[in-house]
VEXGU-354268 format. One record per residue: residue in three letters; x, y, z of N, C-alpha, C in turn. Coordinates in steps of 0.001 Angstrom, whole numbers, padded with zeros to 6 digits, always signed. Each point is the difference from the previous one (the first is absolute). Last residue first. Layout:
REM residues N
ALAXYZXYZXYZ
...
//
This chain:
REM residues 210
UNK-050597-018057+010385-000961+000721+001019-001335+000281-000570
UNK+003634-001719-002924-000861-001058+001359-001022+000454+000709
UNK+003631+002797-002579-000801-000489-000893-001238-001067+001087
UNK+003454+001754+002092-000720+000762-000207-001208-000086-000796
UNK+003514-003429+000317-001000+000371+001507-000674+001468+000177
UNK+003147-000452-003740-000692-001110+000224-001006-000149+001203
UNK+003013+003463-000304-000663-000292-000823-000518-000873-000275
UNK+003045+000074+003073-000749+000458+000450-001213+000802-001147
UNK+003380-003053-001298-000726-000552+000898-001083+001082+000540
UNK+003207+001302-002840-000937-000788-000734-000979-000730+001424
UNK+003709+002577+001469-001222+000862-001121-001429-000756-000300
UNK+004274-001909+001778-001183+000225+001067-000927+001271-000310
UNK+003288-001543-003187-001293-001419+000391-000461+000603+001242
UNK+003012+003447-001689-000818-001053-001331-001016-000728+000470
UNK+003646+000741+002666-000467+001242+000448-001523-000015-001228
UNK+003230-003182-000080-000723-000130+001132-000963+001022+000189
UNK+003257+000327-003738-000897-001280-000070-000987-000448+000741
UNK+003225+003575+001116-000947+000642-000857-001025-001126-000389
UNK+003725-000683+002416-000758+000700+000665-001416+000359-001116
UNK+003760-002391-001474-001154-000852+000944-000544+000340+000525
UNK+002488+002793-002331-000179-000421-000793-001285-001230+000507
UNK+003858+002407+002375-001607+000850-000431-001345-000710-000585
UNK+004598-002240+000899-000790+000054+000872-001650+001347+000137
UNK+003167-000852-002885-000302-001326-000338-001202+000020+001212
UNK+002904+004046-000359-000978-000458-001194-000756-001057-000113
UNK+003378+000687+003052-000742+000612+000112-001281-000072-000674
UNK+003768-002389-000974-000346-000525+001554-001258+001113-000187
UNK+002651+000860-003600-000872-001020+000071-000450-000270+000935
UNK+002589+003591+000540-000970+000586-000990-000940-001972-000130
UNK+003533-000422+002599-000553+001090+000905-001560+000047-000842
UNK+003992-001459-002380-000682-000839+000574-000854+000414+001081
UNK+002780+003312-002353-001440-000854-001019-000479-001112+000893
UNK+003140+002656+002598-001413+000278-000834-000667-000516-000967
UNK+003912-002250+001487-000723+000134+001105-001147+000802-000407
UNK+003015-000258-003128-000857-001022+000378-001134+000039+001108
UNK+003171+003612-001019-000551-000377-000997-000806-001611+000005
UNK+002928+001569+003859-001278+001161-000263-000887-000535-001604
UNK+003502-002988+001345-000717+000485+001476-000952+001369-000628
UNK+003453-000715-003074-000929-001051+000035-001422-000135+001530
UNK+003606+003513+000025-001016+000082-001139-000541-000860-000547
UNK+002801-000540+003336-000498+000559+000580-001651+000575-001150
UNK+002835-004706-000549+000257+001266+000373-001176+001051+000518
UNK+000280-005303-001025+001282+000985-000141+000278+000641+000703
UNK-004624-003210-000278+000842+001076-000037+001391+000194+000357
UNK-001452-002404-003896-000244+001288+000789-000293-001254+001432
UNK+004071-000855-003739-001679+000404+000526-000174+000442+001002
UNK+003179+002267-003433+000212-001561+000938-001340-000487+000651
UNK+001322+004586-001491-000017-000500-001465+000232-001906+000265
UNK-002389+004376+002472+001613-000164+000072-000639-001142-001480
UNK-002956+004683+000532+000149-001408+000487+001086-000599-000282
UNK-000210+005296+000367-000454-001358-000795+000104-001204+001034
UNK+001789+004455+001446+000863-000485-000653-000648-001064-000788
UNK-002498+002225+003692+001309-000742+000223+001180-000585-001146
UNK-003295+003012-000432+000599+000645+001156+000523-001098+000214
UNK-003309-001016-003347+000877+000930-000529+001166+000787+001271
UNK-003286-003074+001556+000931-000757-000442+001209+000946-001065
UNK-003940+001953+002409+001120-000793+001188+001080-000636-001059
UNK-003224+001606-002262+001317+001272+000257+000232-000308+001104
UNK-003059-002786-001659+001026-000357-001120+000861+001450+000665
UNK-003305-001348+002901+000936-001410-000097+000729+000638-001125
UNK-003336+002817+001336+000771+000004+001419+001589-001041-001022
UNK-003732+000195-002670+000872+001765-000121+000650+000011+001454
UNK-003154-003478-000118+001041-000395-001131+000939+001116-000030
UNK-003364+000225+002895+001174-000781+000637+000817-000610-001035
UNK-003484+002835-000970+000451+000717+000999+001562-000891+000280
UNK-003696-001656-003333+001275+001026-000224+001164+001320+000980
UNK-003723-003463+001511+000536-000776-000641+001076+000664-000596
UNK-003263+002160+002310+000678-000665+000695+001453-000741-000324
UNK-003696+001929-002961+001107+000992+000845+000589-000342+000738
UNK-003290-003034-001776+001075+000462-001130+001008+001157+000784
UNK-002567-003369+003534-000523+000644-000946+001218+000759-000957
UNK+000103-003203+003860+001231+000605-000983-000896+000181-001207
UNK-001487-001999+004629+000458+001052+000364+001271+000417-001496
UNK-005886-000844+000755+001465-000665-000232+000785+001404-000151
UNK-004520+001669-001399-000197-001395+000363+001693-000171+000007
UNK-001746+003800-001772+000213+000158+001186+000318-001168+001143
UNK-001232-000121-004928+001261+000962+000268-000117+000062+001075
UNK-004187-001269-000957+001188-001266-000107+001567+000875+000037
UNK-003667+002795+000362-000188-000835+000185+000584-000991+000648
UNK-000575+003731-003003+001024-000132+000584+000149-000879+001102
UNK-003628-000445-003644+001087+001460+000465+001031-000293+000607
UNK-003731-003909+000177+000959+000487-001153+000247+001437+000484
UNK-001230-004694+001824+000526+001456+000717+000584+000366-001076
UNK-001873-004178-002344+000338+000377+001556+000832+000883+000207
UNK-002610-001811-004296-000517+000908+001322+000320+000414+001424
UNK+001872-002265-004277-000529-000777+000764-000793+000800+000559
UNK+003607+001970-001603-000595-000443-001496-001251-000861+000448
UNK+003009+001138+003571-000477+001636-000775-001351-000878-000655
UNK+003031-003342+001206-000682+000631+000912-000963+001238-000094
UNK+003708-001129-002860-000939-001061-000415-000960+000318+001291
UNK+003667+003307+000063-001138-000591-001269-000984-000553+000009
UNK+003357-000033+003767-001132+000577+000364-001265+000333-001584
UNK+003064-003585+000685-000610-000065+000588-000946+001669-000086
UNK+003715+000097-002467-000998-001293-000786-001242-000283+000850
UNK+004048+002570+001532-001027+000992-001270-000972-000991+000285
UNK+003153-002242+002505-000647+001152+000413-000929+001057-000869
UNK+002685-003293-002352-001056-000491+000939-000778+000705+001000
UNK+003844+001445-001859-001117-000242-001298-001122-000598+000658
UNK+003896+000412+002454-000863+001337-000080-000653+000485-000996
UNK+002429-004448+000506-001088+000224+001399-000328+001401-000344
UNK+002830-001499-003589-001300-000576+000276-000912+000197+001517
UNK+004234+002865-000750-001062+000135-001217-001235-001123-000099
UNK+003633-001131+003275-000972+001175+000764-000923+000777-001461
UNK+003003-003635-000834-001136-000800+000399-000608+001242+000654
UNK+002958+001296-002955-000678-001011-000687-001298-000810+001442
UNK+004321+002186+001157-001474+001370-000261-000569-001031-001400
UNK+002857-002984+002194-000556+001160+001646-001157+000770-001253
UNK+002939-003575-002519-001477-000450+000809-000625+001155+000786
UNK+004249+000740-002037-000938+000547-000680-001506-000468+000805
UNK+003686-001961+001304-000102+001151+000330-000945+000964-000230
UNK+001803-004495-001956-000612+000214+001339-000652+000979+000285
UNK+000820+000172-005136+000425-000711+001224-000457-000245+001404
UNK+000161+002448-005622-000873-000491+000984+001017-001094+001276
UNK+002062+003370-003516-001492+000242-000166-000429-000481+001796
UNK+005166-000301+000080-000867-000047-001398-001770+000316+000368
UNK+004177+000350+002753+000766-000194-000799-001119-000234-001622
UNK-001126+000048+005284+000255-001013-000624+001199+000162-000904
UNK-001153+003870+002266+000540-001143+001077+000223-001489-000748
UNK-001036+004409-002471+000611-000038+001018+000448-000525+001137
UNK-002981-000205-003714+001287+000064-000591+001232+000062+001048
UNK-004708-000499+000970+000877-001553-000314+001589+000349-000812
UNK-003027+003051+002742+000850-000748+000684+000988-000699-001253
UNK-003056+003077-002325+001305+000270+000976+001114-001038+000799
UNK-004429-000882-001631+001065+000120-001465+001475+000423+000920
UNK-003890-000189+002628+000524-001106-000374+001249-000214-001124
UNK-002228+004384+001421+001132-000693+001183+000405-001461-000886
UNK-003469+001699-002969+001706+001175+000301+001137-001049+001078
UNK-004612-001170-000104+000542-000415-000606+001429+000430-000670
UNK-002594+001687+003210+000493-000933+000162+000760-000501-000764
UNK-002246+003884-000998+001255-000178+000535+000286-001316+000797
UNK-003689+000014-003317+001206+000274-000158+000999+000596+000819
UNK-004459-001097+001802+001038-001121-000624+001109+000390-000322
UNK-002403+003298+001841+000131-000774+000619+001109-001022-000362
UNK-002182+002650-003321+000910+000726+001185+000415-001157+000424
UNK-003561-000871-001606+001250-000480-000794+001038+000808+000270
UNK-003880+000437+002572+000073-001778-000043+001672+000197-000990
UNK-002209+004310+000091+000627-000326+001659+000695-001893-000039
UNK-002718+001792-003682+001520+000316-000170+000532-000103+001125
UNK-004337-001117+000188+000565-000904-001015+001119+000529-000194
UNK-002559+002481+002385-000102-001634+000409+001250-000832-000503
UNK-001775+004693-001654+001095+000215+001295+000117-001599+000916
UNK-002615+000132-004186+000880+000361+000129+001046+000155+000910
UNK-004382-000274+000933+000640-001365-000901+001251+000201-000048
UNK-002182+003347+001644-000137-000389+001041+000998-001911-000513
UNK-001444+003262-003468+001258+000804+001278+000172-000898+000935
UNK-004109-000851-002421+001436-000056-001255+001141+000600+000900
UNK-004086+000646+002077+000466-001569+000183+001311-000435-000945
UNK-000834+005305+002033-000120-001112-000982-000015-001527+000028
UNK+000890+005683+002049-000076-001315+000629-000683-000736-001669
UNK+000712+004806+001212+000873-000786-001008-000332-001319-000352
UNK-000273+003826+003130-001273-000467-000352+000352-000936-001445
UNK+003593+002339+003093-000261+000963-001232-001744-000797-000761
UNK+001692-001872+003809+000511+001329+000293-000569+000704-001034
UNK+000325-004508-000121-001189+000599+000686-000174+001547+000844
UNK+003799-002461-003011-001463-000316-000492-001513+000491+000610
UNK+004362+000457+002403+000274+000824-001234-001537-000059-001004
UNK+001349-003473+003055-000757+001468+000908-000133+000619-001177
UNK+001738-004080-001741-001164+000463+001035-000873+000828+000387
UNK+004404-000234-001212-000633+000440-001260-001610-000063+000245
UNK+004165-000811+003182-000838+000697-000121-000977+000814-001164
UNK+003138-003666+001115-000493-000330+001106-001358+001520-000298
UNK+003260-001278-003223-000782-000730-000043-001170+000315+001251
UNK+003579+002668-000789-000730-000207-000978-001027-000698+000371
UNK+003584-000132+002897-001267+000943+000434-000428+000324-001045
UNK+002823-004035-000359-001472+000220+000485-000632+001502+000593
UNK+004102+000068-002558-001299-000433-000803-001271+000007+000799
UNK+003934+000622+002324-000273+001224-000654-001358-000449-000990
UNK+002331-003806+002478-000626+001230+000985-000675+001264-000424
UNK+002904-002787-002605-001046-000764+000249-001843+000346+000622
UNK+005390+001732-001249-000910+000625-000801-001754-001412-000020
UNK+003444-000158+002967-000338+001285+000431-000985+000242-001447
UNK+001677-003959+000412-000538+000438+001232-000698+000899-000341
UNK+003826-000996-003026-001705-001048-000193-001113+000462+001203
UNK+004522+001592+000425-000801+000754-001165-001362-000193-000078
UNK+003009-002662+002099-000431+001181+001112-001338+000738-001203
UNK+002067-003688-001714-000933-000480+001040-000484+001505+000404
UNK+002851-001378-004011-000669+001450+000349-000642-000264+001499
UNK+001193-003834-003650+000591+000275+001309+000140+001158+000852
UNK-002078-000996-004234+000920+000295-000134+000801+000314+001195
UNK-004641-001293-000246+000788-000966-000893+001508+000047+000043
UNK-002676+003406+002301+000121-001615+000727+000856-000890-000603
UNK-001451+003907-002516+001106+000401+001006+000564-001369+001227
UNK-003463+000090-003105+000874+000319-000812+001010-000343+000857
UNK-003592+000154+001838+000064-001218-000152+001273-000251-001300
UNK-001757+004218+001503+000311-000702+000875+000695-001427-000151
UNK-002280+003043-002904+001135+000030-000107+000551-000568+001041
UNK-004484-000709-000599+001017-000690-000794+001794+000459-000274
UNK-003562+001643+003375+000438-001494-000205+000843-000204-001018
UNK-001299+004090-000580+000935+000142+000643-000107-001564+000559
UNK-003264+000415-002890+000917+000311-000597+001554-000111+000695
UNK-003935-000161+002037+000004-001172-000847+001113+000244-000751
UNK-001815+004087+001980+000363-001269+001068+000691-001563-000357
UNK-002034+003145-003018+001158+000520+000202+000706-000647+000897
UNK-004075-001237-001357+000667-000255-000565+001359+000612-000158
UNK-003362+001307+002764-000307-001452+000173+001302-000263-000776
UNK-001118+004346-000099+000823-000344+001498-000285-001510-000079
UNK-002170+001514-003694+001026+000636-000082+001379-000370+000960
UNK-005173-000043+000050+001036-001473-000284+001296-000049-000145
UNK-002377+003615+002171+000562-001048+000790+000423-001144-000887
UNK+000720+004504-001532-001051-000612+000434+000261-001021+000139
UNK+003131+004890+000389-000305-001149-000743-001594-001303+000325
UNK+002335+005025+001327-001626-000315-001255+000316-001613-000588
UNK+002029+002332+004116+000752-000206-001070-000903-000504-001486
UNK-001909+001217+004354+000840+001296-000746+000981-000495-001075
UNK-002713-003458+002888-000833+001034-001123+001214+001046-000221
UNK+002067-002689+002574-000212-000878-001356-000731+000802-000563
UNK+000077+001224+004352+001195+000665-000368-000313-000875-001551
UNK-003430-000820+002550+000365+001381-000309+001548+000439-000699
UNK-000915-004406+001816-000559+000473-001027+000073+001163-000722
UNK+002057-000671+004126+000777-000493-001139-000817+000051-001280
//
């Protein structure tokens, strides 16, 4: 796939912010009850995102200014299509902005902020930096957009979420059920990684001793 990105002469920040870009039309499309849409053009970004990476080390590209970058637009990726779904539900099940509902991708945007945050602040500390902490728990960032692009074109295939609480319907059953999936998971990486942290530190510590 790299290879195929070098023939199009674009450079990887290039694929960072193009990726970022197609979030945001996503979250366009969320807003506007598009679910299936929202999916698919979810799925298409991340192979932006997923491979600007390689692309960087394909063409010798690599950079800490690249490496920032491709961090930090993955994080607001991220958010803003949630924040899409949320806008979405509330027009669509409440009747306005904020409501119940909105709670699902409001609380899976804080557990898969928290998943960044752990492995950051961990990095920034000395612990398992490269890739490291990405390998740590089970809803590292691909995980996480895997089962979101499952939940919004399950829910674009059933017709949306019903308009009564949830659950309703068949597209409430897929649109919740994945974001709540996406927190359960996350929450649970998230202690993995905290643990995974202190039996670092420990076995650093008793190294220091010896």
């Amino acid at each position: 796939m790299a290879r195929v990105f070098v023939r199009t002469g674009l450079s990887p920040n290039a694929l960072t912010l193009i990726g970022f870009a197609i979030a945001v039309v996503a979250a366009v499309a969320a807003a506007q009850h598009a679910w299936l849409v929202a999916g698919l053009l979810v799925a298409f970004g991340a192979v932006f995102d997923l491979f600007d990476g390689a692309l960087a080390r394909a063409t010798g590209k690599t950079s800490k200014f690249g490496a920032f970058l491709d961090s930090t637009m993955d994080r607001a990726g991220e958010g803003i299509v949630y924040i899409g779904i949320a806008w979405g539900l509330g027009w669509t099940v409440e009747g306005g902005p904020i409501g119940f509902h909105e709670m699902f991708p409001i609380a899976a945007l804080a557990a898969s902020f928290m998943v960044s945050y752990t492995r950051a602040k961990s990095e920034s500390l000395g612990f398992s930096s490269g890739t490291g902490m990405a390998n740590v728990g089970l809803a590292p960032r691909e995980v996480r957009l895997g089962i979101l692009v499952v939940g919004l074109v399950l829910t674009g295939l059933a017709g949306g979420p019903g308009e009564m609480f949830w659950p309703n319907t068949a597209g409430d059953i897929a649109m919740f059920g994945s974001l709540g999936l996406i927190v359960l998971l996350a929450t649970i990486t998230t202690i993995q990684r905290i643990y995974f942290v202190y039996r670092q530190s420990q076995s650093t510590r008793q190294e220091a001793h010896k």
